[in-house]
Each structure stands twice: as structure tokens, then as C-alpha cells.
N, C-alpha and C positions, 0 to 999 in steps of 0.2 A: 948219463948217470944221474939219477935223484938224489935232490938234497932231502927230499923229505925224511923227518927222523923218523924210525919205524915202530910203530906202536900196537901192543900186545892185544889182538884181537882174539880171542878165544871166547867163545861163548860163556857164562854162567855154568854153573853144574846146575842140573835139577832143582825145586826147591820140593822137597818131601813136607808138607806139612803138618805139626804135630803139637796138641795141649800142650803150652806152655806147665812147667812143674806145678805155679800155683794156679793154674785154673783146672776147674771140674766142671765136668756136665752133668746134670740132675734134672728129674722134671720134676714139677713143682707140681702134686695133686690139685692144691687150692686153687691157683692159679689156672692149673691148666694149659699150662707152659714149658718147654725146657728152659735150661738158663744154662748162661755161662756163670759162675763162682767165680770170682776174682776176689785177692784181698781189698777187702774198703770197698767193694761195688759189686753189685748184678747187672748181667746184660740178659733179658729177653729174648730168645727166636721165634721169631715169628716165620708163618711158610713152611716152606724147605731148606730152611735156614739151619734146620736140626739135623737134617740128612746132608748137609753140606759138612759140618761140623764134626758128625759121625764119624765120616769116611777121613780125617785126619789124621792117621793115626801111625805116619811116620814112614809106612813105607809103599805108600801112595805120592806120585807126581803131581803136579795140577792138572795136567794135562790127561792123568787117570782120573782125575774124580771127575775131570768136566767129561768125558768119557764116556763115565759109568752113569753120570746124571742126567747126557741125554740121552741115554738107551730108559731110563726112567719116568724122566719127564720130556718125551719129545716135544713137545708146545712150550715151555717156556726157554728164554733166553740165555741160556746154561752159559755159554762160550765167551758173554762178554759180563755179565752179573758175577760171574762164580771168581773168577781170577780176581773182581775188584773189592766183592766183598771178603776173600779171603788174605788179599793184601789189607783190607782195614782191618780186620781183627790183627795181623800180625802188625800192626803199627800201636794197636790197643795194649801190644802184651802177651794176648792171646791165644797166640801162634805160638811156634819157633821155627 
């Protein structure tokens, strides 16, 4: 018989990533830029940083957009960039 006390492993559900209320996407003619809008701040994409950001939009997986971006971009590193810079944006606000 184990003593060990038993602990609720259950995976996470999904995370669907999607614009936070107060951020907007806009591209910026001057610039030449999209951006993210945030209140009190602008963030730059640079890359495919826009097409990463696009595809947000709630009823998307990570796991669909990294997916859909290497049938897109097969040459860059999709599987391990996409998952970390879309956990930093949602650490920025970003996300939800």
C-alpha cells in the first residue's frame, strides 16, 4: 500500500490565444510597421511577428498556429520561437 498522497495530474486545457481588450493591431504607414497598441505603450513586430499575432484570435491553439506557420514558413524555427514569444506577449498584457 502507498503512503504517497495523490496528486491531481490532469493536463492544462488548451491555451487559445487572443488580443487582450486593450490591445489593437494596426500597421503604421509611416513607420512601416505593425504594432501592437497598448494603453501608455507601443510594441513593434518586426518579421513574422505580425502573422504570428494575426492568427490570435481566440479560437486557435498554440499548437494550431505553430501548425499553420510551419506549413508557411518551413525554414524558420516555428516550434520552439512561436510558443515562447507568444507566452511573452501574454506575460506583457497582450494575450489573454
Amino acid at each position: 500500500m502507498s503512503t504517497r498522497p495523490r496528486t491531481n495530474t490532469a493536463p492544462a486545457a488548451p491555451w487559445h490565444p487572443a488580443l487582450s481588450p486593450a490591445a489593437v493591431l494596426r500597421h503604421d504607414p509611416r513607420r512601416g510597421a505593425h504594432l501592437l497598441i497598448l494603453p501608455e505603450r507601443v510594441i513593434v513586430l518586426h518579421g513574422h511577428a505580425t502573422a504570428v499575432v494575426a492568427l490570435c484570435d481566440g479560437t486557435r491553439t498554440v499548437e494550431t498556429i505553430v501548425e499553420e506557420l510551419t506549413d508557411r514558413f518551413p525554414r524558420a524555427p516555428i516550434a520552439h520561437d512561436v510558443p515562447a514569444f507568444l507566452d511573452g506577449l501574454r506575460r506583457e498584457g497582450c494575450l489573454r
